[in-house]
N, C-alpha and C positions, 0 to 999 in steps of 0.2 A: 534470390534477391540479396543484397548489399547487407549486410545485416545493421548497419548504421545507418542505412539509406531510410527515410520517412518519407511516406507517400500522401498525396492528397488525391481528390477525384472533383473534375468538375463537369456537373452532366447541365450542357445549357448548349441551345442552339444557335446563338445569337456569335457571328466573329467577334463581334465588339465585347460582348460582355466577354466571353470566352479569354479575349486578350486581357481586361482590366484585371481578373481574377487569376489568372496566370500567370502575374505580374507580382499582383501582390501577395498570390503564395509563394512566388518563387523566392522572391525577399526574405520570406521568414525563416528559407531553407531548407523551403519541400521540392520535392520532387512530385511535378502536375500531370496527372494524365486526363486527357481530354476527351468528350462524351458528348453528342449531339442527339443521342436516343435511347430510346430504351435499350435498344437491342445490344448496341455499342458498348452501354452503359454497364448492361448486366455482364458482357466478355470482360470488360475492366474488374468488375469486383469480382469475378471468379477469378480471373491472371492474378490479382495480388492482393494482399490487405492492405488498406489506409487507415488512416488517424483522424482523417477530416476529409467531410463532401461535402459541395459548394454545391443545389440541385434547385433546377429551375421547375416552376410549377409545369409550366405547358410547354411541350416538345414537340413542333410540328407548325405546319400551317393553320391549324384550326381556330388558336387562339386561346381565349379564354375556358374553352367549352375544353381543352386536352387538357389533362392531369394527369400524364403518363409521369409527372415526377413523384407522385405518391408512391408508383408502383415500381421506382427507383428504391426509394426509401423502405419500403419495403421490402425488398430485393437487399436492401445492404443492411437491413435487419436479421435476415434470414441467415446471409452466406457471410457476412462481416460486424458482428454485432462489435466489437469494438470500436467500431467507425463511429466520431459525433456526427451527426449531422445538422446541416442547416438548411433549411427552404427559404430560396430567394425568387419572389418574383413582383412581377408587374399586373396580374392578376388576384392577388391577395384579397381575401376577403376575411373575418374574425373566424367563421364557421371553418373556413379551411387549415386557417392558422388551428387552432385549436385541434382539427382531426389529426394535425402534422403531426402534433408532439403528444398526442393520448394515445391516438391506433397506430400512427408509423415510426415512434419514438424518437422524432426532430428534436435536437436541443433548444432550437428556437427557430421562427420565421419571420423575414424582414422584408419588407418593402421594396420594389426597385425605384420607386420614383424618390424616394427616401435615402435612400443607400449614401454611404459617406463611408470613403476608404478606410478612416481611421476608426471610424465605429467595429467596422470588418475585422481590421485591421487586432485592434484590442477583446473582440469576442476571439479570434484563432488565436490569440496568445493564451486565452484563459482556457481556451478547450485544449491545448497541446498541456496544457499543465496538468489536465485535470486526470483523473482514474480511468486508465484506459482500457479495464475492464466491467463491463456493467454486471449488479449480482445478478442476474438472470442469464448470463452467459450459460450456453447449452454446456453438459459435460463433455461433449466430444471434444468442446475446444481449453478444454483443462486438463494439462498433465496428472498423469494418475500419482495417488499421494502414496507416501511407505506403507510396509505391509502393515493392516490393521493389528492391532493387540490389546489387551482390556477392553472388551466388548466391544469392538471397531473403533477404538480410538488409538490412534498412533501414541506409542511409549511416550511418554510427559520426558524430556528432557533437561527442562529448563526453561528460564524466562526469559523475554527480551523489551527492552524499552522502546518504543514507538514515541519518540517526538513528532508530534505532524500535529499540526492543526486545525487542517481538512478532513471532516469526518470520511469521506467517499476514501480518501487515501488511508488514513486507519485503518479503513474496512480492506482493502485491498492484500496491505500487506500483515495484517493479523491473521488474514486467510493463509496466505503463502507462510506465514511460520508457523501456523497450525498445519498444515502438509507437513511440514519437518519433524513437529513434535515440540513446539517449542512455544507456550503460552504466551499472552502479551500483556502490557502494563501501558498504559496509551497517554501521552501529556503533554497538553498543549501548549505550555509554558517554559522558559526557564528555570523559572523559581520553581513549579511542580517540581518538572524535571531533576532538577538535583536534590530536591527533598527524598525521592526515590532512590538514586544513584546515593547519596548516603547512609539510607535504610537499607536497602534490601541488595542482594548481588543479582548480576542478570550476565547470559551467558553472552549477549553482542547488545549495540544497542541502534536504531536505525534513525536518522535525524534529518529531519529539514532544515536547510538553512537561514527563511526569514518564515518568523513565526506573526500570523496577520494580528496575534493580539497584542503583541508590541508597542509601545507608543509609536513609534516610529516604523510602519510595516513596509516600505518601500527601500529604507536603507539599515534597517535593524541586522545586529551581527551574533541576536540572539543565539541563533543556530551553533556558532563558532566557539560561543562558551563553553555552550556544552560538551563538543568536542573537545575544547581543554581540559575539563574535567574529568574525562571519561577517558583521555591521554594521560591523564595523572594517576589513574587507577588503573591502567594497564588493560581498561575494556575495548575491542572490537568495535570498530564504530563504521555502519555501510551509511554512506549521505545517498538521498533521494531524493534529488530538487531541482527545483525549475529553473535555478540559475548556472545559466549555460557556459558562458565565458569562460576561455582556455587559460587564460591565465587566471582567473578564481579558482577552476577546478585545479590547477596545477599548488596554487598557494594554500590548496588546503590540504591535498595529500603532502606537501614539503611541512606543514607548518603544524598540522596534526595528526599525522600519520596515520592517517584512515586506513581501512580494508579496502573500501573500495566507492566507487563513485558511478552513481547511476543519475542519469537525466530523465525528469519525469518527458520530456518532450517527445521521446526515443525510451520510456519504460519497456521492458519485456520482465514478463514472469519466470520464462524460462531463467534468462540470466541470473534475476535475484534469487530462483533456486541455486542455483548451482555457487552464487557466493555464499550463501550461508549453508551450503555443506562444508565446502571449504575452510568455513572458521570453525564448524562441527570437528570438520578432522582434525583442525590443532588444536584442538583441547587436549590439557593433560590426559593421560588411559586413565587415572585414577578414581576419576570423578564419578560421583555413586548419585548424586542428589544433596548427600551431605553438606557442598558448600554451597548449595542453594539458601541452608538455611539460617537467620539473624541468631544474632549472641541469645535472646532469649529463648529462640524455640531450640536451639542444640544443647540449652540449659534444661527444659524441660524431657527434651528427650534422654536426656543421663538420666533424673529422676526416675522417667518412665521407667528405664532399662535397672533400675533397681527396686521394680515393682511396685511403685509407689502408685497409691489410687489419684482420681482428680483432686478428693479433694486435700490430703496427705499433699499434695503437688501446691494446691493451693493455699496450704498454711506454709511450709516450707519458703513459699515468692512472697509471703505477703498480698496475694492478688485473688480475685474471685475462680470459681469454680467456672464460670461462663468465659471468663478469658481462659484458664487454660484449654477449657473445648475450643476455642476457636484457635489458640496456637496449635492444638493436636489436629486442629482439620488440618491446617497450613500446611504442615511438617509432614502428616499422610499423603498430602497432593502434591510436596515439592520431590517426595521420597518415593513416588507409585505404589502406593501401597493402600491397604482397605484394613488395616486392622492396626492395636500396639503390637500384639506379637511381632507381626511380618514388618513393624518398624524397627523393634528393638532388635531383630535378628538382621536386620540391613545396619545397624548401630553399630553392630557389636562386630558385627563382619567387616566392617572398613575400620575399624580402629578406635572408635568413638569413646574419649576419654569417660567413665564412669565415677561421679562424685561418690564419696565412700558414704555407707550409712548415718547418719545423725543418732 
């Protein structure tokens, strides 16, 4: 398959519906394959994976009384769990709607006597946006992650900033940079946003481009700041967004020189692995954890490395005994490490300036 190519499925037996719906996916820029039965239906999601199913309750002559579209939906629960889906029919009843989306995991079911293109029309624009992997995804259909280390967890690399607003997308891509080794810091806002990007360093950072808490969520250029900001600091920036347009995505690689640019409408995990090893690899060799850490915890780490206790640490900053435990958690977790010695001795091995005694 095309690897840009986006598929949808429409399992419904009717030509006419069959046409309406093929019409109005094709607009949106999928690619429709078409399904009159069960049987048809289930060679369709075995041949390919889709993004979106359009599935009719009853397939056949019988009428009301067939519900072979359950057993669609479930069939593309099994072999396509990625796929949203939707039940549309002319048979609908509350009881059914309700089995669709608890037992077959329908996104929603809608009415055919009801039906209005544009309704349609704006539910597959919201589902193409949305997380295209649900957490319940079997592990067969998840790349295996680096070798495991500190008790099965992949070596702590570093951090990364997740702008997104969408908690389902958060979840998504915190997952895939915890596969790399690479913590997350998740913000919904601009203003968060750079509160962060001025505090703390992070090794890329991942951004949507309109952020819905915005006053303005339809034409906000939220996103775009942040990018300038994060261009002015010399960070890695991978955009993940819903806005598709060739010349947006071209003005924002020209204008802030992104890494890289992915469409949630066409998400793949695989790809966004493989872009953020990519920025893994161009990292300086040098990098220990050390510049993970703020002016204050690389101040408390000199201290440490000259033996000084907590609270010896703590008269010295002027600051309590419970803050510096909580900069020495930081500094352990940003350094992989479980102890002060195996900090000091990671200190003192990259070069870590040492304040002289008082």
């Amino acid at each position: 398959m095309n690897q840009r190519e986006i598929r949808a499925l429409v399992v419904e037996d009717n030509s006419s519906w069959q046409q309406i719906l093929q019409e109005l996916l094709t607009d949106l820029g999928l690619k429709v394959d078409i399904a009159d039965s069960y049987d048809v239906a289930l060679a369709a999601i075995r041949a390919n994976p889709h993004r979106l199913a359009i599935v009719d309750l009853s397939l056949g002559s019988s009428g009301y009384r067939n519900q072979d579209g359950l057993q669609v939906l479930a069939a593309i629960r099994q072999h396509d769990p990625a796929c949203a889906t939707v039940l549309l029919s002319g048979y609908l009843t509350v009881e059914v709607a309700v089995d669709a989306m608890k037992e077959y995991g329908a996104y929603t079911s809608l009415r055919k006597e009801t039906f209005r293109r544009k309704q349609l029309q704006e539910l597959a624009h919201r589902l193409l946006a949305t997380a295209p992997i649900p957490a319940n995804t079997p592990a067969a259909n998840v790349a295996p992650a680096p070798a495991a280390k500190n008790n099965g967890k992949p070596e702590l690399l570093g951090r990364a900033l997740v702008v997104e607003d969408n908690a389902g997308w958060q979840s998504v891509l915190a997952e895939l940079l915890a596969e790399s080794g690479i913590a997350t810091q998740s913000s919904n806002s601009f203003g968060e946003a750079l509160g962060y990007l001025r505090r703390e360093k992070f090794l890329l950072a991942v951004v949507d481009l309109s952020l819905a808490s915005s006053i303005a969520p339809e034409s906000n250029r939220d996103g775009y700041r942040v990018l300038a900001y994060a261009r002015e600091i010399g960070l890695p920036t991978v955009v993940v967004s819903g806005k598709a347009d060739p010349s947006q995505v071209e003005e924002t690689y020209r204008t802030y020189d992104i890494f890289a640019y992915q469409e949630k409408q066409a998400f793949e995990r695989e790809t966004f692995r493989r872009t953020v090893q990519s920025i893994l690899r161009q990292r300086p060799p040098r990098e220990t954890g050390l510049e993970l850490l703020t002016p204050r915890e690389r101040e408390i780490l000199s201290l440490l490395a000259q033996g000084l206790s907590n609270k010896e640490i703590a008269r010295a900053l002027t600051i309590s005994t419970n803050t510096v435990k909580q900069h020495l958690k930081s500094v352990f977790s940003k350094l992989n490490v479980t102890s002060r010695s195996a900090a000091v001795a990671k200190a003192i091995s990259a070069g870590i300036k040492v304040r002289p005694p008082r």
